[in-house]
C-alpha positions, 0 to 999 in steps of 0.5 A: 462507519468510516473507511479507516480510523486511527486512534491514538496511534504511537510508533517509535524505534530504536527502543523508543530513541525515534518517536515516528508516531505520537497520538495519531487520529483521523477518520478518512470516510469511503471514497474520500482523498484524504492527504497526509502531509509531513517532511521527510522521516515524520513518520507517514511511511510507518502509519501506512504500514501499520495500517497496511499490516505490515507492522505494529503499533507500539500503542493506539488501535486502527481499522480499516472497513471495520477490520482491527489492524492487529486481531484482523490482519489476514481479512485486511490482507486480502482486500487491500492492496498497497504501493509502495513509492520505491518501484521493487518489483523484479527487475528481472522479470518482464511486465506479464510475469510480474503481474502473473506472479502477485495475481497467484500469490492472491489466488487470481489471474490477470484476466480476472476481474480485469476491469479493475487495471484495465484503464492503467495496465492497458497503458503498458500491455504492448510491452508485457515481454519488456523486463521491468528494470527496462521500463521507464519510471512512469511504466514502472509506477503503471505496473506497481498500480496494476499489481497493488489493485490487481491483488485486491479482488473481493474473491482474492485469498492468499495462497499459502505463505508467501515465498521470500520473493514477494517482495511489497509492490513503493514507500510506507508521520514522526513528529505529526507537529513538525513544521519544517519546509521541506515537505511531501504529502501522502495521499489516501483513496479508499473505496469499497475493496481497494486502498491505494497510496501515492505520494508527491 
């Protein structure tokens, strides 16, 4: 069973004047990176949110580990965790109270399952007191990652409904035949509890 699968997946906007997606498909196994490359507005950002949950498909079906998209999106919530490429996380609050915030929307802690942000969060832990609109834009991606696998926990479960604060932790293909030059890429990288996205 592939990691994820997109079958013929459509997404437009607008009722229906922008067409995002047109007959998607693609099969992406565990532990492979998969890239998916387009220009500007082809429509990459909406097949993550659509795999991520975060909104729907106007046609098509998708899962991801075997989850439907659309009849299993709370069981897709809990074991995936997704960056955005916009940092927009609080800018207000320091690096601890960021991380501590969306580890107790997942019904977690920092220091649970630790190992799995121990290699980039401890890149950024001298400075956990620091606000995160104070960081650098390579520590703020650093906390984005953090906070996106810190939520992905197999024992994770969201806590009630989440508050209008928490807000994603980066960006979610239009015209899939589009050949213009000015490209970027998204890169897919799943394993067996955690998805994370990146772009360059």
């Amino acid at each position: 069973m592939a990691a994820v699968e997109v079958h013929d997946i459509v997404k437009s906007y607008r009722k229906g004047a922008v067409q995002a997606l047109h007959g998607v498909s693609f099969e992406a196994g565990h532990g492979e990176i998969f890239g998916i490359i387009g220009p500007d507005g082809a429509g990459k950002t909406s097949l993550f949110r659509i795999l991520t949950t975060l909104i729907l498909p106007d046609s098509g079906t998708a899962s991801v580990d075997g989850l439907d998209i659309v009849r299993d999106y709370k069981a897709i919530r809990n074991c995936v965790g997704y960056m955005p490429g916009r940092f927009s996380l609080y800018q207000d609050m320091t690096v601890e109270e960021n991380l501590t915030f969306f580890a107790t929307v997942f019904g977690t802690t920092i220091r649970e399952n630790y190992h799995l942000i121990k290699d980039i969060y401890s890149q950024i832990e001298p400075f956990k007191d620091r606000k995160a609109g104070a960081l650098s834009g390579g520590m703020k991606q650093k906390l984005a990652l953090s906070c996106a696998l810190r939520c992905c926990s197999s024992t994770s479960r969201p806590q009630g409904s989440i508050p209008s604060r928490a807000r994603s932790c980066g960006r979610c293909c239009g015209n899939s035949n589009s050949r213009e030059s000015r490209s970027s890429s998204r890169r897919l990288t799943w394993t067996k509890r955690r998805f994370a996205t990146g772009s360059h």
